[in-house]
C-alpha positions as CSV (number, residue, x, y, z in Angstrom):
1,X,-8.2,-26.3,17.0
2,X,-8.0,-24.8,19.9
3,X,-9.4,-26.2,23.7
4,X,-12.8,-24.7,24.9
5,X,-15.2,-25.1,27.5
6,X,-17.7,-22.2,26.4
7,X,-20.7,-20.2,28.7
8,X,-23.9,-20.1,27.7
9,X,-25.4,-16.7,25.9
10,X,-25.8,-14.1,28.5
11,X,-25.1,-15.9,31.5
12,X,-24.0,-13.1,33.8
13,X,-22.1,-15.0,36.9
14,X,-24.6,-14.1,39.5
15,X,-23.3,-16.8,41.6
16,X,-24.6,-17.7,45.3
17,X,-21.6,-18.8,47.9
18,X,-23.0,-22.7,47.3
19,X,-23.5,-22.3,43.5
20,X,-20.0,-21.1,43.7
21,X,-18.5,-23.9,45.7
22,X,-20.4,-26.5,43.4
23,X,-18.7,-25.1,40.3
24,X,-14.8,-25.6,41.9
25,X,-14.7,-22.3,43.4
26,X,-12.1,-22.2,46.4
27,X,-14.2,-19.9,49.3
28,X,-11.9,-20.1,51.9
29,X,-8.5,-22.2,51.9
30,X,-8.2,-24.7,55.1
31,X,-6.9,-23.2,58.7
32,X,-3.3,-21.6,58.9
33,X,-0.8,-22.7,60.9
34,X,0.0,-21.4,63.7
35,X,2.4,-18.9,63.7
36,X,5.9,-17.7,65.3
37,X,6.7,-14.2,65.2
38,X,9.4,-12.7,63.1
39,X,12.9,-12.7,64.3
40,X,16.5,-11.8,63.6
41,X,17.1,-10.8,60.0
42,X,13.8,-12.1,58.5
43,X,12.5,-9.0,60.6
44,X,14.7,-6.3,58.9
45,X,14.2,-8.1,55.5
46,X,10.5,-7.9,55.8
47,X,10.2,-12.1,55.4
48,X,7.2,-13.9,57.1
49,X,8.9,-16.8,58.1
50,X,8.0,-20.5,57.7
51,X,8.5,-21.5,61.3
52,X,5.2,-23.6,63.8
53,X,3.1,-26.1,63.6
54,X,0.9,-26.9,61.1
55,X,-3.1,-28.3,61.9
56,X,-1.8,-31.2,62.4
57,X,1.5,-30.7,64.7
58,X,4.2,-31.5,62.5
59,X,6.5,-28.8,61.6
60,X,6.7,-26.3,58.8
61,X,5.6,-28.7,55.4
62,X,2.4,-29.4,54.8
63,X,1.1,-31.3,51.2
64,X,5.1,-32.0,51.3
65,X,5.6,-28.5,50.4
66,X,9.6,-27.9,50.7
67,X,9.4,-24.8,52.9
68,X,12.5,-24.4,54.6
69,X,14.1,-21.5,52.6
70,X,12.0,-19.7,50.5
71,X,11.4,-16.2,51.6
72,X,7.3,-15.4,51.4
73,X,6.4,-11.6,51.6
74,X,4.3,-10.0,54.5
75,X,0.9,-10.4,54.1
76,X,0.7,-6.7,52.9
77,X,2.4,-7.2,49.6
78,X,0.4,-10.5,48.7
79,X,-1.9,-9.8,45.7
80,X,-5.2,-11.6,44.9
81,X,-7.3,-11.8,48.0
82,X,-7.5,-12.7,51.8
83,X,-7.0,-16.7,51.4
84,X,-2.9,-15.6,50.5
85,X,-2.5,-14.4,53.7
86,X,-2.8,-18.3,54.6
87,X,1.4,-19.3,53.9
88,X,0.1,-22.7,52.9
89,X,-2.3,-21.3,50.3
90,X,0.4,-18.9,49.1
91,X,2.7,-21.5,48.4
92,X,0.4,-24.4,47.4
93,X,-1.3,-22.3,44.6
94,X,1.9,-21.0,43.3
95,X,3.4,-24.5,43.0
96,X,-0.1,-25.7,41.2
97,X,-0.2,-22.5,38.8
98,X,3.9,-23.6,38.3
99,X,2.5,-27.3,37.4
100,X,-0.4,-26.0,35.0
101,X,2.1,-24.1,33.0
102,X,3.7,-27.3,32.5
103,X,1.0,-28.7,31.3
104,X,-0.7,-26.3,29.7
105,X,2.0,-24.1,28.2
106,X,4.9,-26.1,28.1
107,X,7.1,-24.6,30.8
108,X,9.9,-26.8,31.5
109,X,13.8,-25.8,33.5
110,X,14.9,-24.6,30.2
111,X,12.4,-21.9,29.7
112,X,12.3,-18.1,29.6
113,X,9.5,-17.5,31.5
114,X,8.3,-13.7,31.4
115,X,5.9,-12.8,35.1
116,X,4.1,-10.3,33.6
117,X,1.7,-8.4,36.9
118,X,4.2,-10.3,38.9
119,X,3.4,-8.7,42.9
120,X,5.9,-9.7,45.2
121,X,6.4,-13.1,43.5
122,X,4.0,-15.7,44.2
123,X,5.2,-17.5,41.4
124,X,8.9,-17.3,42.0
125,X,8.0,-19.0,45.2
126,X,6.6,-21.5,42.9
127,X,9.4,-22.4,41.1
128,X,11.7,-22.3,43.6
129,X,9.2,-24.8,45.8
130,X,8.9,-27.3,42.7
131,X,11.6,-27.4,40.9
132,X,14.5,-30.0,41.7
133,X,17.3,-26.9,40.9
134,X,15.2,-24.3,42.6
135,X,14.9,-22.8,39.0
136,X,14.3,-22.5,36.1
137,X,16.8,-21.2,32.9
138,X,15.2,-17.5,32.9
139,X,12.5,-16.0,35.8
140,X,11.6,-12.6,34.9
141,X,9.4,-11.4,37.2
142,X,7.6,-7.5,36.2
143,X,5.0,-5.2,37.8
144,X,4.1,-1.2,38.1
145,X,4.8,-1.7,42.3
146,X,8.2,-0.2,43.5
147,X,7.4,-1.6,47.1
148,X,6.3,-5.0,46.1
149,X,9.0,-5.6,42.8
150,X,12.1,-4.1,46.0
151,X,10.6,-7.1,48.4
152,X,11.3,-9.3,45.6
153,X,14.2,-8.1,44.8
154,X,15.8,-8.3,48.1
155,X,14.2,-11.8,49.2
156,X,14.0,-13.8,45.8
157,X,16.8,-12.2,43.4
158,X,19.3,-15.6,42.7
159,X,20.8,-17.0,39.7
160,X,17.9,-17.9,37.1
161,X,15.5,-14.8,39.2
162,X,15.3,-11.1,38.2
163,X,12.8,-8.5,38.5
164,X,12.2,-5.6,37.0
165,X,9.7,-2.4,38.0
166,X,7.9,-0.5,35.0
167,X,6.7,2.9,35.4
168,X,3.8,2.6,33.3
169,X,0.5,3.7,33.8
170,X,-2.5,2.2,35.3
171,X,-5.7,3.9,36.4
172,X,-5.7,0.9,39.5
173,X,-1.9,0.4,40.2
174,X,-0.4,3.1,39.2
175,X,-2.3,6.2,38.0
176,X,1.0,8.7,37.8
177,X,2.7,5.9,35.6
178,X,4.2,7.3,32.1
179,X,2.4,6.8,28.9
180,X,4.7,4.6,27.6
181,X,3.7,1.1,27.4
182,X,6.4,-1.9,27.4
183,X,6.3,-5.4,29.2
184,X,10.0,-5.1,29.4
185,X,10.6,-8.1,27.0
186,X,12.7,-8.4,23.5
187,X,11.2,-9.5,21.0
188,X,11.2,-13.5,20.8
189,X,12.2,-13.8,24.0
190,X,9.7,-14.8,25.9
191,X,8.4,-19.3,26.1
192,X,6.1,-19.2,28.8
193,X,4.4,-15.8,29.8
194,X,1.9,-15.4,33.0
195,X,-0.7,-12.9,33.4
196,X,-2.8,-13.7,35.9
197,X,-5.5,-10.9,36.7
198,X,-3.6,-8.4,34.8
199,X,-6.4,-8.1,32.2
200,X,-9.2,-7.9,34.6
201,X,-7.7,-4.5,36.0
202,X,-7.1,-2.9,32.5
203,X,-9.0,-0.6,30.1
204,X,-9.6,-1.4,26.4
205,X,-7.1,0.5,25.1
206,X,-4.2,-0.9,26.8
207,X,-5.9,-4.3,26.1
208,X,-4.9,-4.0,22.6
209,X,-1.4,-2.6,22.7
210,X,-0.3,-5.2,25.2
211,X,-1.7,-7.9,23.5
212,X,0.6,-7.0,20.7
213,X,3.0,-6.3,22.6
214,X,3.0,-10.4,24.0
215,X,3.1,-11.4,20.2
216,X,5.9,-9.8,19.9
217,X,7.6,-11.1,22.8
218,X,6.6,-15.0,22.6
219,X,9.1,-17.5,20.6
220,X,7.9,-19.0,18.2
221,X,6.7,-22.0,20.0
222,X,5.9,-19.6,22.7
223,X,2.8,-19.4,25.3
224,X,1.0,-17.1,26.5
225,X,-1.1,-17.6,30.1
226,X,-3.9,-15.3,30.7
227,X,-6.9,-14.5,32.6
228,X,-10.1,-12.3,32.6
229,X,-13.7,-12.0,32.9
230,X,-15.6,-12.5,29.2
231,X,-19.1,-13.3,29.0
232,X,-21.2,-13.2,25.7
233,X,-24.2,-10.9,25.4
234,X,-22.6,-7.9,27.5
235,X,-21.0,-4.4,26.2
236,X,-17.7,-5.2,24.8
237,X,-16.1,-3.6,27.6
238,X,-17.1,-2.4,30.8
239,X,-15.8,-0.8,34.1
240,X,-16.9,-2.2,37.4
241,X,-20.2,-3.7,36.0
242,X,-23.0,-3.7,39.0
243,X,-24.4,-7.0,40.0
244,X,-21.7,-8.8,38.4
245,X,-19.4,-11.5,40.3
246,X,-18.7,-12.3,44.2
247,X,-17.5,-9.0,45.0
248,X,-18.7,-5.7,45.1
249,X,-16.2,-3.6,42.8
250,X,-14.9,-0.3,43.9
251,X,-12.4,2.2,42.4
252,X,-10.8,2.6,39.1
253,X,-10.6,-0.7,36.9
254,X,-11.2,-3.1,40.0
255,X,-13.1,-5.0,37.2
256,X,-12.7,-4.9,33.7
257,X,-14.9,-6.6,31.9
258,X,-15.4,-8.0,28.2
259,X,-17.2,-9.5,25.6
260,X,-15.8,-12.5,24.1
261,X,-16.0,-12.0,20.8
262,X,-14.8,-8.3,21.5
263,X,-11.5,-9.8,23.4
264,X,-10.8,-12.7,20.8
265,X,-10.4,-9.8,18.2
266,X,-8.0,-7.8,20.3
267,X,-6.5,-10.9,20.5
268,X,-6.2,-11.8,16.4
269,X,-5.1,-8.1,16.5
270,X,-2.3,-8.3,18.6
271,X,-0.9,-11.4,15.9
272,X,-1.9,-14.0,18.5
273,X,-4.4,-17.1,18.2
274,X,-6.2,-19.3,21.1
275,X,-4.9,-22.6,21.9
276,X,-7.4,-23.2,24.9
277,X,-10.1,-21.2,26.6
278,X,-11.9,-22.5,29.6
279,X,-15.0,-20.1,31.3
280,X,-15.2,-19.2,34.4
281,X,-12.9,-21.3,36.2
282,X,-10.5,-18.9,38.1
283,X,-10.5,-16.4,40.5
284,X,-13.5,-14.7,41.3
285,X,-15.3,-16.1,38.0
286,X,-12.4,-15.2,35.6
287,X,-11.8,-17.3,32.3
288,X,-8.8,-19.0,31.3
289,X,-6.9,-18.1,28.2
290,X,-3.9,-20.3,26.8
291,X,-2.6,-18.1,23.4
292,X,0.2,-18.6,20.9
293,X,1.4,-16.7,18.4
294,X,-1.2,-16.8,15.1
C-alpha cells in the first residue's frame, strides 16, 4: 500500500509568506558567501568557482560540504528559482535530494540513475559531493537545453557521467522542438529516475506519453521520482491557474496544473503504480510522487 499524506478537498494553496514558512517552506536560504571573481580557466569554462569565505570565515565548506572540485554552473544556467544562485544552497539541496533518493527510491553506487529535466546538473553536483567514489555506476543526465546540457558536458562529463540533449518539444523550453517524444532511455534500463518540476511545465498530452514512456524505462525494481502540483476539486488540467500558489505565473506552461485523481489515472495508464505520495511539500507547493512499475 502505498505512502500518503493527502490535502483536504478543494484546498487551493492560497498560502501567505508565514503560512508558507510554518508548513516547511524554504523562503529564502541563509546568506552567501562571499565571493572571488572568476579566474584563469574556470573563466573560459564558464565555472563559478568555490573560492572565499563563508558567514562564518572559514574557507570554501560549509555543512562539511566537500567543495573543492566540483564545477557549479553560472548562475544563469541554474534552474528552479533565485535561492540557487546561493553556491551553498545549490550544492546543499542537491546532496539532500541525492540522500532522499536513497531513501526513498533506493538509489545506491550501483544504480542507473536516469536525470530526466536535468538543467545544468544540480544533481550530478550531488553525487559527486556525496558519494565516497564521486559516483555512481550510471549518471544520465537529459534535458531540451543545448546551452545548459554543453555546460554540463564540458564541466561534469567523467567516468560514471553523461548527458544527453533532446530536441523535443515544449511549449516552455523549447517550442521549435520535434514532435517526437523520447526520454532517451532503453527499455529496462533505468533504477532510479528524477523528475523534478518536469511535470509542472507540461501539458496533458505529453503527461501521458511520458508517463509511459518511464514504465517502460524503469527495471523492474525500478523508481520513479516525481513532482507536480495536484489538488482535488480543480479542472483536471489547467494552464497557469490565477490565484494559485506563491508566484504569479506567466508564459506558456509556467504552471501546469492537475487533478489528482486525473494524474493518478495517467499514471495507471502509463503501466505505473504509486509507492508514496506526499502534498504539497516541495517547491513552490508541488506534491511528491514516488512510482514503480504496476
Amino acid at each position: 500500500m502505498p505512502s500518503i499524506v493527502s490535502p483536504r478537498a478543494g484546498f487551493t494553496n492560497r498560502w501567505t509568506p508565514c503560512q508558507r514558512k510554518l508548513r516547511g517552506y524554504p523562503l529564502t536560504f541563509p546568506v552567501a558567501a562571499a565571493q572571488v571573481g572568476l579566474v584563469g580557466d574556470e573563466t573560459a569554462r564558464g565555472v563559478t568557482p568555490h573560492r572565499g569565505k563563508s558567514a562564518l570565515g572559514k574557507v570554501t565548506a560549509v555543512s562539511g560540504l566537500r567543495r573543492k572540485k566540483t564545477p557549479l554552473p553560472p548562475g544563469k544556467y541554474r534552474m528552479g528559482g533565485k535561492h540557487f544562485k546561493n553556491d551553498d544552497a545549490f550544492i546543499r539541496t542537491a546532496v539532500r535530494d541525492v540522500k532522499r533518493l536513497e531513501r526513498l527510491a533506493g538509489l545506491n553506487p550501483q544504480s542507473r540513475l536516469l536525470d530526466w529535466g536535468c538543467g545544468a546538473g544540480r544533481l550530478a553536483v550531488g553525487i559527486r559531493e556525496h558519494y565516497k567514489d564521486h559516483r555512481i555506476e550510471d549518471y544520465h543526465g537529459v534535458d531540451v537545453q543545448p546551452d545548459l546540457i554543453d555546460w554540463a558536458r564540458t564541466n561534469l562529463t567523467a567516468p560514471g557521467f553523461r548527458f544527453t540533449c533532446v530536441d523535443v518539444a515544449n511549449e516552455r523550453y523549447n517550442p521549435a522542438g520535434l514532435p517526437d517524444r523520447t526520454i532517451a532511455a532503453d527499455p529496462g534500463t533505468v533504477d532510479v529516475l528524477y523528475a523534478y518540476s518536469v511535470f509542472s511545465h507540461m501539458n496533458d498530452d505529453d503527461t501521458a506519453a511520458y508517463l509511459a514512456l518511464i514504465g517502460q524505462a524503469l527495471s523492474e525494481q525500478g523508481k520513479a521520482f516525481v513532482t507536480c502540483f495536484v489538488e482535488e476539486g480543480v479542472s483536471a488540467w489547467e494552464e497557469n491557474p490565477e490565484g494559485y500558489g506563491p508566484l504569479e505565473w506567466k508564459g506558456r506552461l509556467h504552471c501546469t496544473r492537475f487533478e489528482r485523481r486525473h494524474f493518478e489515472d495517467l499514471v495507471a495508464g502509463g503501466g505505473l503504480a504509486v509507492d508514496r505520495f506526499v502534498y504539497g511539500r516541495e517547491t513552490d507547493g508541488q506534491s511528491l510522487y514516488v512510482l514503480r512499475r504496476a
